[in-house]
C-alpha positions in Angstrom: 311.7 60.2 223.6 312.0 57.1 226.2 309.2 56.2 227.8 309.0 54.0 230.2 305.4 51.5 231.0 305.1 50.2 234.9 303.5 46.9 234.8 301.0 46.8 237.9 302.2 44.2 240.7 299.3 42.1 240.8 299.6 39.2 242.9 297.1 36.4 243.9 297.2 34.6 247.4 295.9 31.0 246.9 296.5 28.1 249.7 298.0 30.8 251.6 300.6 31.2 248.8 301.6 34.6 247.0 301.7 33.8 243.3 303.0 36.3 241.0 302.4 35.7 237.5 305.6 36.7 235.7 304.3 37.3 232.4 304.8 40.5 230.2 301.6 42.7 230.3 300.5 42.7 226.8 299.1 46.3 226.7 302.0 47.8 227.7 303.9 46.1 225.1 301.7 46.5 222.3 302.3 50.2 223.1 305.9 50.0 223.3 305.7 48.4 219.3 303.6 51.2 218.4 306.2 53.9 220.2 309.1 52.3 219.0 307.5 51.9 215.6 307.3 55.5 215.5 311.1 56.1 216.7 310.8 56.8 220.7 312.7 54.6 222.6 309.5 52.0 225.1 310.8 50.2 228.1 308.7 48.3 230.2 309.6 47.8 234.2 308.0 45.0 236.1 307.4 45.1 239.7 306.4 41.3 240.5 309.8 40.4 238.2 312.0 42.2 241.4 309.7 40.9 243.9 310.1 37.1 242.5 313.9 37.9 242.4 313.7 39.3 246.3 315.3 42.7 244.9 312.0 44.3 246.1 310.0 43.3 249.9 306.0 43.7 250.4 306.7 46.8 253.2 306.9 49.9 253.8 309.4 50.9 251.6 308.0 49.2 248.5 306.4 51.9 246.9 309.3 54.5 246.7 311.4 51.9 246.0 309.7 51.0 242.7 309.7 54.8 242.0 313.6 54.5 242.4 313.8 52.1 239.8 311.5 53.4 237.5 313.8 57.0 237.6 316.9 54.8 237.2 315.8 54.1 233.6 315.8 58.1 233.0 312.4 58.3 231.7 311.0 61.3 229.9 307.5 59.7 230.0 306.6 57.8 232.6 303.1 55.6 231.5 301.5 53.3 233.9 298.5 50.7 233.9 296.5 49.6 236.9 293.8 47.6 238.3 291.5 48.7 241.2 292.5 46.2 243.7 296.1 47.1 243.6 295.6 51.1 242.4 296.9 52.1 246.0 300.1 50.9 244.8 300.2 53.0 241.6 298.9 56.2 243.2 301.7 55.7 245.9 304.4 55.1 243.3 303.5 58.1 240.6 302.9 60.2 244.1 306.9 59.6 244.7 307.9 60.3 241.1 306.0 63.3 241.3 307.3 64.3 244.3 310.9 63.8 243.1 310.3 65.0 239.5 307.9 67.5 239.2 308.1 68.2 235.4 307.8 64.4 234.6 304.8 63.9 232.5 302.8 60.6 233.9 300.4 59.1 231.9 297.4 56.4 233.5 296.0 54.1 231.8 293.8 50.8 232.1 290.3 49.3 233.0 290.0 51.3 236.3 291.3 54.3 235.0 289.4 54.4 232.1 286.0 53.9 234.5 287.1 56.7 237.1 289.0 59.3 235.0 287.1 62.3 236.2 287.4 60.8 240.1 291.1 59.6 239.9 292.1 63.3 238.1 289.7 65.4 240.5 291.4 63.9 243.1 295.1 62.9 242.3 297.8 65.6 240.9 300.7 62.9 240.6 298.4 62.1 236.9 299.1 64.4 233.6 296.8 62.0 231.2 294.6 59.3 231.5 294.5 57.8 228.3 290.7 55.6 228.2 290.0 52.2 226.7 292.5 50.8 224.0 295.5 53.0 224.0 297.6 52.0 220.9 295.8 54.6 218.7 295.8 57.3 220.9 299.4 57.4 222.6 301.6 58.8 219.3 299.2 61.8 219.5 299.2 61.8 223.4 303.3 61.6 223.1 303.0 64.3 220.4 300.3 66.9 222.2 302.9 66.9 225.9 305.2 69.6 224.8 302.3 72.1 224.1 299.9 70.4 226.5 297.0 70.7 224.1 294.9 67.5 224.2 291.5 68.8 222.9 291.6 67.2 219.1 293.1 63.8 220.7 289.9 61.5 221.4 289.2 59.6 224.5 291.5 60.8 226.8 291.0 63.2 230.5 293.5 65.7 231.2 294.0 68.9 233.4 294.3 72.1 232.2 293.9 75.4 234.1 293.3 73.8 236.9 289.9 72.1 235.6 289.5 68.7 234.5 288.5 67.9 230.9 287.7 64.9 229.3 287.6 64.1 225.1 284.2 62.3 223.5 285.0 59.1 221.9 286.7 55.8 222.7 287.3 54.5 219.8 287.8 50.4 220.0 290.6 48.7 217.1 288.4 46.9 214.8 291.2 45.2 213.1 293.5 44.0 215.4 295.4 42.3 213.0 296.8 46.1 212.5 298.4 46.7 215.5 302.1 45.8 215.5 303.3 42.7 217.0 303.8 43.2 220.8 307.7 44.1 221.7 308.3 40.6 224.0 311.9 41.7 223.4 311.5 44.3 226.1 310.5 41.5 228.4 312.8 39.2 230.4 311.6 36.0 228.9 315.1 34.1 228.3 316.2 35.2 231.9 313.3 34.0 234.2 313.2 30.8 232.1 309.7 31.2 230.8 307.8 27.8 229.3 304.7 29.5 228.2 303.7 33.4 227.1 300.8 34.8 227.1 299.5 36.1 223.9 296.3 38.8 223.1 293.9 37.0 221.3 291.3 39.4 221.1 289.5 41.7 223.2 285.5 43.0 223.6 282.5 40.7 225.3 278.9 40.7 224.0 277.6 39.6 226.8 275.9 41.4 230.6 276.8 40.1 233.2 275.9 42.6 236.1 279.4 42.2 238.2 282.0 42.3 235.2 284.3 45.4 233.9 285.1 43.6 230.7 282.9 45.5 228.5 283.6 48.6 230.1 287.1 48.7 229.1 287.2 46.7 225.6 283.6 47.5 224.7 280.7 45.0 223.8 282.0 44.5 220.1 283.1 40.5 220.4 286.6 41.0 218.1 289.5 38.1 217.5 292.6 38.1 215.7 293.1 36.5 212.8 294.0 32.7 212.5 297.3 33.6 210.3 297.8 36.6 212.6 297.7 34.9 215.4 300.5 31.8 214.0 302.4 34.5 213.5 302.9 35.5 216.4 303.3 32.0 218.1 305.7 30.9 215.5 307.9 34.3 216.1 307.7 33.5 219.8 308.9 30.3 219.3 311.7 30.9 216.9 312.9 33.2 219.3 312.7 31.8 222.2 311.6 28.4 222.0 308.4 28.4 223.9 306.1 26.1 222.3 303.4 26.7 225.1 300.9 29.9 224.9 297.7 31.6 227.1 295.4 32.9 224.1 294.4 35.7 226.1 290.2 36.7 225.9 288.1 36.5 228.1 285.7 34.5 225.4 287.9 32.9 222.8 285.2 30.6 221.6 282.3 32.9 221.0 283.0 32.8 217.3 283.4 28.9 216.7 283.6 29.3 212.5 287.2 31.6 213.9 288.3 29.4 216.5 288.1 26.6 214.4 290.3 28.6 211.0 292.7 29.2 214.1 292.6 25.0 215.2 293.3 24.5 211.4 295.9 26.6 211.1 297.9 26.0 214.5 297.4 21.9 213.9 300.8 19.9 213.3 303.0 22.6 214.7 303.5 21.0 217.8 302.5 24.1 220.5 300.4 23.8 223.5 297.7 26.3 224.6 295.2 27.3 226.7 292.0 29.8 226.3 289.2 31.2 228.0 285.5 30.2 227.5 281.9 30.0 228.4 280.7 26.7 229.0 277.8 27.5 226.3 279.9 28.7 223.8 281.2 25.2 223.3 280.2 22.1 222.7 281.7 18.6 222.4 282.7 18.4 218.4 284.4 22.1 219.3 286.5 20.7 222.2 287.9 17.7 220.1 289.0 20.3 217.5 290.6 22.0 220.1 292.1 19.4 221.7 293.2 17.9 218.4 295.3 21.0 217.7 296.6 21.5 220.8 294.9 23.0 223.4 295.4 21.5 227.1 293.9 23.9 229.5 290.5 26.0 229.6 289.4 28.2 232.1 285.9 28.8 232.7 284.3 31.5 234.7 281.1 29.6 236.2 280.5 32.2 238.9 277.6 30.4 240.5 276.0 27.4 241.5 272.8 28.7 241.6 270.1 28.6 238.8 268.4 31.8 240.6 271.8 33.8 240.8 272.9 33.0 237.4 269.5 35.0 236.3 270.0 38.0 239.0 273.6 38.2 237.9 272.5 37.7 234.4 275.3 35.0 233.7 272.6 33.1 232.6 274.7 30.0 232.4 272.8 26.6 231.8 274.2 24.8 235.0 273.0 21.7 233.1 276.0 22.2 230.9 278.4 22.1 233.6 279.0 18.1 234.2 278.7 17.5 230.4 281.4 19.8 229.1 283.5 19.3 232.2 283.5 15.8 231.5 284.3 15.9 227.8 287.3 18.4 228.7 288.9 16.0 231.2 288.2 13.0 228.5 289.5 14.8 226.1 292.9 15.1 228.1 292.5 19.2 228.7 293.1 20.2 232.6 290.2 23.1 233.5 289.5 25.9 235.9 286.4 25.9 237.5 285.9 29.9 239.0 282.8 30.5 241.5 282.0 33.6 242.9 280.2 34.0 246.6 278.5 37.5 247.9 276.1 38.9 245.5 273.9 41.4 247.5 271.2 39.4 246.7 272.6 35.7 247.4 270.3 33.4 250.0 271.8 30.6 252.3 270.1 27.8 249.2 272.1 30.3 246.6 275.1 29.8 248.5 275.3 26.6 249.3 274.4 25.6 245.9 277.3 26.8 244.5 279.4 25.1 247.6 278.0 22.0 247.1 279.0 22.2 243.5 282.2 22.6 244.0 282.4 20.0 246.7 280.4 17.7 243.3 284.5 18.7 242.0 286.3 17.3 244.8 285.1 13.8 243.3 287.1 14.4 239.8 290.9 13.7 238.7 292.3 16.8 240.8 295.7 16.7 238.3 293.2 17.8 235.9 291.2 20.4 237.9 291.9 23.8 239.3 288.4 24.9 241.5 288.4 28.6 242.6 286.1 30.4 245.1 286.3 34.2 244.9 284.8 37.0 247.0 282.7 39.5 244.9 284.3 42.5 244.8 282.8 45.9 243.2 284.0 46.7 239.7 283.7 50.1 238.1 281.1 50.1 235.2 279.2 47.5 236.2 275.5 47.1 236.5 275.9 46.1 240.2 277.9 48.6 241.2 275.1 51.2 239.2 272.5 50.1 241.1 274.2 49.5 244.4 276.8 52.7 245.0 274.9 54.3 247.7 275.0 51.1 249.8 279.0 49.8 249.7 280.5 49.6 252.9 285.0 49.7 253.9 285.6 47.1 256.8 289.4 47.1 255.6 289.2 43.1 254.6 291.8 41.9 252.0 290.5 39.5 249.7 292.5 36.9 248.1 293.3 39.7 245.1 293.5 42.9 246.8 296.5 44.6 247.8 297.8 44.9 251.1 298.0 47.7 252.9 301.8 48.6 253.7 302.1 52.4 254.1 300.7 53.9 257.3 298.1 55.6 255.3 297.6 53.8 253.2 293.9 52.2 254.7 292.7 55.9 255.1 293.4 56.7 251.7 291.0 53.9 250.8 288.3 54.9 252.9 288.2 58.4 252.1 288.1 57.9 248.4 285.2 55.1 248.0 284.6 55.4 244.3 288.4 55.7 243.5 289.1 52.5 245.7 285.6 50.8 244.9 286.8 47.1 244.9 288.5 47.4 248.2 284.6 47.8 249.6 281.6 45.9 249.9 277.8 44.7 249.0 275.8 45.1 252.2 273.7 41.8 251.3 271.6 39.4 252.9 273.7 37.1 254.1 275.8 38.5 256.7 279.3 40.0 255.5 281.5 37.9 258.1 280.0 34.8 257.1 281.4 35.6 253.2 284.4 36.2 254.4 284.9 32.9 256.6 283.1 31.1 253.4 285.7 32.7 250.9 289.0 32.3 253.4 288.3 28.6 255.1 287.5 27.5 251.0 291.4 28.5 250.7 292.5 26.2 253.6 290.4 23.6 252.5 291.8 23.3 249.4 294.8 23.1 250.3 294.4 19.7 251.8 294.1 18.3 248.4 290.7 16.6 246.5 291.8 12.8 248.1 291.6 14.3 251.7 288.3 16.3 250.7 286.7 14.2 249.2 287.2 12.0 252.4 286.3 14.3 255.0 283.1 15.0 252.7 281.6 11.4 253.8 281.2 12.7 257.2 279.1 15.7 256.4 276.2 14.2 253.9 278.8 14.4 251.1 278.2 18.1 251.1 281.0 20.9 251.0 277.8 23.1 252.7 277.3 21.1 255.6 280.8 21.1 256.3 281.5 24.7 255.5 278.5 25.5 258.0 279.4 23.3 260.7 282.4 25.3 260.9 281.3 28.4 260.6 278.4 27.8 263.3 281.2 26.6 265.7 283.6 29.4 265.3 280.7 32.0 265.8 279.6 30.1 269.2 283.1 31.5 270.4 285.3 28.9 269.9 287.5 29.9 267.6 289.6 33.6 267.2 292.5 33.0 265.4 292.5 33.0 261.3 290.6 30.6 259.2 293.6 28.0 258.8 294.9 24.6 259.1 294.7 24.9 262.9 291.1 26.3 262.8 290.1 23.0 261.3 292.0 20.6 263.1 290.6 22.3 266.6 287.0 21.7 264.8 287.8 18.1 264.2 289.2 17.3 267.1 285.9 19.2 269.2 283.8 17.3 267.1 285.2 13.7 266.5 288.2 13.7 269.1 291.4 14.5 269.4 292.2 10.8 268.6 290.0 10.4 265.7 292.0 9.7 262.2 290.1 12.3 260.6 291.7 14.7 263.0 295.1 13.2 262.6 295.1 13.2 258.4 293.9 17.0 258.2 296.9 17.7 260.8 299.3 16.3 258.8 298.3 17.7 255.5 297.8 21.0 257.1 301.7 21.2 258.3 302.6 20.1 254.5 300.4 22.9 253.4 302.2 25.2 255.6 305.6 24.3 254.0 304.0 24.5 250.3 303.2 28.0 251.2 306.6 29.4 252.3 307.8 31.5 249.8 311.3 32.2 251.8 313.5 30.8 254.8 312.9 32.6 257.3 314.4 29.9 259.6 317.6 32.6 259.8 318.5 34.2 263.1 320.6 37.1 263.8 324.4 35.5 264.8 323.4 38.6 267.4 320.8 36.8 269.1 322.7 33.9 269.8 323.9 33.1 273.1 326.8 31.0 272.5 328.9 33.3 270.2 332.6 31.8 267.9 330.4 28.2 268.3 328.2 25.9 265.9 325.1 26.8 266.1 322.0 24.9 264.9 318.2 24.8 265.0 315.5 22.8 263.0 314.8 24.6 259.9 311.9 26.3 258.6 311.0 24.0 256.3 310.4 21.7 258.0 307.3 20.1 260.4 306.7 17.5 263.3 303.7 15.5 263.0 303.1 14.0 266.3 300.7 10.8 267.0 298.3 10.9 264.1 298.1 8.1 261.4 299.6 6.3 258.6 299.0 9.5 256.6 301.0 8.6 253.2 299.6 5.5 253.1 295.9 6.6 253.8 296.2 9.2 251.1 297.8 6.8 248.6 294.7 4.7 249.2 292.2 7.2 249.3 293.4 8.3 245.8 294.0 4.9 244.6 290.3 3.1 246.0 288.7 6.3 246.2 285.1 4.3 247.2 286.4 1.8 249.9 287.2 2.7 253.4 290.8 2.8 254.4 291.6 -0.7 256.0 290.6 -0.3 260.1 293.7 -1.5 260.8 295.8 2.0 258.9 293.2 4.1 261.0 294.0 2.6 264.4 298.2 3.2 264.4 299.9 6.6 265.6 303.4 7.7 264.3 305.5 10.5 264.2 306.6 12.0 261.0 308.8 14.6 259.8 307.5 16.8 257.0 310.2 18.6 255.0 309.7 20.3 251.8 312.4 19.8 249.3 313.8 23.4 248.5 315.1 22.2 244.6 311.5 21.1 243.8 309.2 23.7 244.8 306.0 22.2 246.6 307.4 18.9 247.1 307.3 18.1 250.9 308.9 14.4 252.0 308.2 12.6 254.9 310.1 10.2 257.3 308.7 8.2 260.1 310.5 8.7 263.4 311.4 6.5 266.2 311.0 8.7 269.9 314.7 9.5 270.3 315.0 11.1 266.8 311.8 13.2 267.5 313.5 14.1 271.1 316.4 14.9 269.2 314.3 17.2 266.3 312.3 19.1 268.7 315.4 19.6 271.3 316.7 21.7 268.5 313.2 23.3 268.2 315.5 26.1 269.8 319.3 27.0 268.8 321.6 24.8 270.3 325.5 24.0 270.1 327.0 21.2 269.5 329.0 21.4 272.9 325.1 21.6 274.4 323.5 18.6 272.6 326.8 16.5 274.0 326.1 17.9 277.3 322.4 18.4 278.0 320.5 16.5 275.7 320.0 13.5 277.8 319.8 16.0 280.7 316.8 18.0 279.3 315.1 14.5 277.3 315.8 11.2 278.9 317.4 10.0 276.0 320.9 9.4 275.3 322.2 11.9 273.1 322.8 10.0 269.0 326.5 10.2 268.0 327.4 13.6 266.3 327.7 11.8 262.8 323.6 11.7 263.1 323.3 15.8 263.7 325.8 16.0 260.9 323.3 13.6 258.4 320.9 16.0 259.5 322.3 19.1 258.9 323.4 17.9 255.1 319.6 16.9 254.7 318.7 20.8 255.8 316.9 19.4 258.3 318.9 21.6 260.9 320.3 24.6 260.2 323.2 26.4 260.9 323.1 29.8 262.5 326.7 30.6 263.0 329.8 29.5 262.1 332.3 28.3 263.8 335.5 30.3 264.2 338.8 28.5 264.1 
């Protein structure tokens, strides 16, 4: 039997970029070494890989397009995984399958599924089984059961029969997960994307409550790690076969056990991998990070979700914030970069709550930023949670996409979402006490922000007390006074800067600049092309300045203020830097991804750049330019260095 597993296409927008992480998802290939294992035939199909590789667009035509390639494989099975934030996409994609293949069985799986079986069944024919919690035990007898359609003896799973809905006891978790097979990577693309690092599944199961998190809903409250032997295995297989010596141990809380983690250090010492984990900031200590660091490790992420003393009880975290500077400290020292992840819009979260947690992050901005990743999330409702328990009656749908939900791109797609509420929970909302808009300014100017880079921020902080709060709310009170309708981006802050220092002020001119390289770091295409169509001047050269590229006009020495404000972070750039005005031009280097270069201009090169602003011949420059600009037009050897550099771009060729 061939089955084939749909990854979900789970994409995260950060600084205004799309990111997709192209990784294997380790479920769905655990399962396919258990299928295969047992003689079917387990292929996996990733969405984000044909979306990275521009064989699939974020439009209206995405979701039957994925169920094209899904069919193309010739599945008899088809067995997908999914997240609430993107489940519109799955329900859209098995809805097309279904549509075109009737007698296909489609199997669900996956955190959200596992939460809202009844709901999702009750309300969603396209779905034959939803298979609950950890799958690899259940889908040989779930394979086995399809012909007769008798499910009953098969535990913790929800089907439909005769037109009811009926749901197993039991969800039985793997206690040893040292007996599952090693995942199929094989079935992955790893050699041809180039991968430097895999993800591996280090365990699975959190002991602890916090009141917003799904984790123990899906993987249970049983704490459980692979073995240290088992676990070289499969890093030393990975590696022999493809040469990766870099690995995400995958758990939410690798370091709960410490006597485990450190029989894995022992073990993994003196092969020469990298790695990264997961970990509570009071699950380890100092003598536990050396160890780590010693064998290897380089990067932890830790979720701190809030700077608040009083939120970390109500959201029963209960994370000593006294930790956080300590251990933070010792994992930079130590030479390990971190992630720092904050959460904003708890029902319950006061103005003190939420700037607490602001001005903590802002406390970041003062640390090596090569070292640091700070994150500022949204709350959305989870499934299973406490929260969500106590608070169903109250969530609201204002259509808002956070930084992790999926867009809508289907017509319907929106009132699909807001007439199923507890299938599409986390595209709602906590009514709370601070107003919903101002979370959602908090959460989306924190992205542009950050995007200016720590050196900038940290900066910019010395006019507002020092405190990421004061700034954030001096912003947000001048916006809601009417000044302000566009989004919350680079512009938005440049107009505040400029209302409230000048337009001439330094300040203004650094955040302009780094807003316009920020801009370039975020294009994830050229879209500088135009139809040969819409050009006037058909059978002739055609050029215009290209997308990536930007004009910064009048503003200051930027490159060597930042240089200095990241080189003499505590003395004032020299009054002399702050005083001069140039014109640069910003170009991001399209072999190095997020690399932008600059160049100072002299006037008749920025005449000549923005004169192409719009597409022009070669016969026009000659013939106009010092017509429409005043200056006499540079010999054509200059628009030809320019057009090698990518600076201007070609829109149609010449015809001979």
């Amino acid at each position: 039997m061939r089955i084939v597993f749909v990854d979900n296409l789970l994409f995260e927008s950060t600084e205004g970029i799309n990111r997709y992480t192209l990784q294997p998802h380790l479920g769905l290939i655990s399962m396919i070494a258990v299928v295969e294992g047992a003689g079917h035939e387990g292929l996996l199909f990733d969405p984000k890989v044909e979306v990275a590789k521009g064989d699939l667009k974020l439009d209206e035509s995405l979701y039957w397009r994925i169920a094209k390639g899904v069919l193309s494989l010739e599945p008899e099975v088809v067995g997908f995984t999914s997240l609430g934030c993107n489940f519109i996409c799955t329900l859209k994609v098995a809805q097309y399958i279904r549509e075109w293949q009737p007698e296909l069985p489609i199997l669900l799986g996956g955190p959200h599924a596992t939460v809202l079986d009844r709901a999702i069944m009750s309300r969603f024919r396209q779905f034959d089984v939803i298979v609950r919690n950890e799958a690899e035990l259940k889908i040989l007898p779930v394979l086995e059961a399809l012909a007769s359609r008798s499910f009953f003896g098969i535990p913790g799973i929800t089907f439909r029969m005769g037109g009811q809905v009926w749901s197993t006891p039991g969800d039985p978790v793997i206690s040893d997960l040292d007996s599952i097979p090693i995942p199929a990577y094989y079935r992955y693309p790893i050699r041809e994307l180039g991968l430097k690092s895999i993800r591996v599944d280090a365990g699975r199961g959190c002991p602890f409550e916090c009141t917003f998190c799904s984790t123990a809903s899906f993987f249970g409250r049983k704490y459980r790690l692979k073995s240290a032997n088992r676990l070289v295995q499969e890093l030393d297989q990975l590696h022999a076969t493809y040469g990766v010596s870099d690995f995400s141990l995958t758990h939410d809380l690798f370091t709960v056990n410490r006597h485990k983690v450190m029989e894995f250090c022992e073990a993994v010492q003196n092969r020469g991998y990298t790695w990264k984990c997961s970990a509570r900031m009071d699950c380890v200590n100092e003598d536990l990070l050396e160890r780590m660091s010693a064998s290897g490790c380089r990067s932890i992420y830790y979720g701190i979700e809030a700077g608040s003393a009083r939120m970390q009880k109500i959201s029963k975290k209960h994370l000593n914030l006294s930790l956080f500077d300590p251990i933070l400290n010792a994992t930079q020292r130590l030479g390990m970069s971190a992630t720092v992840s904050f959460i904003t819009g708890y029902p319950e979260e006061l103005e003190v709550d939420q700037n607490a947690t602001l001005d903590m992050i802002g406390d970041c901005f003062g640390r090596d930023s090569a070292a640091l990743n700070v994150q500022l999330h949204l709350l959305t409702p989870e499934p299973g949670t406490e929260l969500l328990t106590e608070n169903r009656d109250r969530i609201r749908y204002d259509g808002h996409i956070s930084d992790f939900n999926f867009p809508s791109l289907e017509s319907d797609d929106g009132a699909v979402i807001e007439r199923n509420p507890e299938v599409f929970i986390n595209h709602h909302y906590f009514p709370a006490v601070l107003s919903r808009r101002r979370h959602i300014f908090v959460t989306s100017i924190y992205q542009t922000l950050y995007s200016l880079g720590f050196p900038l921020l940290r900066y910019m902080l010395k006019f507002y007390r020092g405190k990421l709060s004061v700034l954030v709310d001096a912003m947000r009170r001048w916006v809601e006074h009417g000044n302000w309708n566009g989004p919350c981006d680079g512009a938005l802050i440049v107009e505040f800067l400029s209302a409230r220092h000048g337009e001439a002020h330094h300040l203004t001119g650094l955040v302009r600049y780094m807003s316009l390289a920020s801009k370039l770091r975020s294009l994830t295409f050229d879209n500088s092309v135009i139809c040969e169509s819409n050009v006037q001047s058909s059978g002739t050269d055609v050029y215009q300045l290209s997308s990536w590229t930007r004009i910064a006009r009048r503003v200051p020495d930027c490159p060597r203020i930042l240089e200095h404000l990241i080189q003499r972070r505590n003395e004032a750039p020299p009054a002399s830097l702050l005083r001069q005005r140039f014109d640069f031009l910003l170009q991001m280097e399209r072999a190095e991804k997020e690399v932008v270069t600059n160049f100072a201009l002299t006037a008749p090169s920025v005449a000549v750049l923005e004169y192409f602003v719009h597409p022009r011949t070669r016969k026009e420059y000659e013939s106009d330019f010092s017509k429409v600009t005043g200056y006499p037009a540079a010999p054509l050897a200059f628009i030809d260095a320019l057009i090698d550099r990518g600076v201007l771009k070609p829109l149609a060729s010449r015809v001979n």
